[in-house]
C-alpha positions in Angstrom: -79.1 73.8 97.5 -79.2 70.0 98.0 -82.8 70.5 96.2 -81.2 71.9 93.1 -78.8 69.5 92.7 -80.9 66.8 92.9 -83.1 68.5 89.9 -86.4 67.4 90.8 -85.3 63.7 91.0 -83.8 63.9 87.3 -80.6 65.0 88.4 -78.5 61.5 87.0 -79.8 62.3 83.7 -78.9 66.3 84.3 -75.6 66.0 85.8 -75.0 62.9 83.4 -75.6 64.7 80.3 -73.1 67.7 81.5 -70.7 65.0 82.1 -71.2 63.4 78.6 -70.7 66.6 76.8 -67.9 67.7 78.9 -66.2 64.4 77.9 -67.3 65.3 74.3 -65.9 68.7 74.0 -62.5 67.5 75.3 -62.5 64.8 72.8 -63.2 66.8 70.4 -60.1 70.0 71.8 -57.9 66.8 71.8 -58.3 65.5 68.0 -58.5 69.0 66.6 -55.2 69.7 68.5 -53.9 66.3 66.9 -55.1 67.2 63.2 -53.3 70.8 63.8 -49.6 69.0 65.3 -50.2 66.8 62.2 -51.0 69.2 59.5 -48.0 71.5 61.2 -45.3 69.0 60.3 -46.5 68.1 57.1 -46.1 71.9 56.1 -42.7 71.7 58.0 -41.9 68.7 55.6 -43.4 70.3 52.5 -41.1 73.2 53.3 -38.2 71.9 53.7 -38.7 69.4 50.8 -39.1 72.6 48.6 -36.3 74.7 50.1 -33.9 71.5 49.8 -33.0 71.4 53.7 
């Protein structure tokens, strides 16, 4: 086990390049989740702008 981990002697480069792209990807979940609350309340204001609320 201790072998595999260690990856032949590469394993900072391994383990560091999972870490990179797992800090990447939520990056990534946490602006798309920001674009969508954003594009949510300008529909919410668009709406009520037409609808006169």
């Amino acid at each position: 086990m201790i072998d595999w981990l260690a990856m032949g002697g590469y394993a900072g480069y391994v383990w560091g390049s999972y870490g990179v792209t797992l800090l990447v990807i939520w990056l990534e979940l946490g602006a798309l989740a920001k674009r969508r609350r954003r594009a949510l309340e300008r529909a919410r204001a668009e709406l009520e702008a037409v609808n006169g609320n």
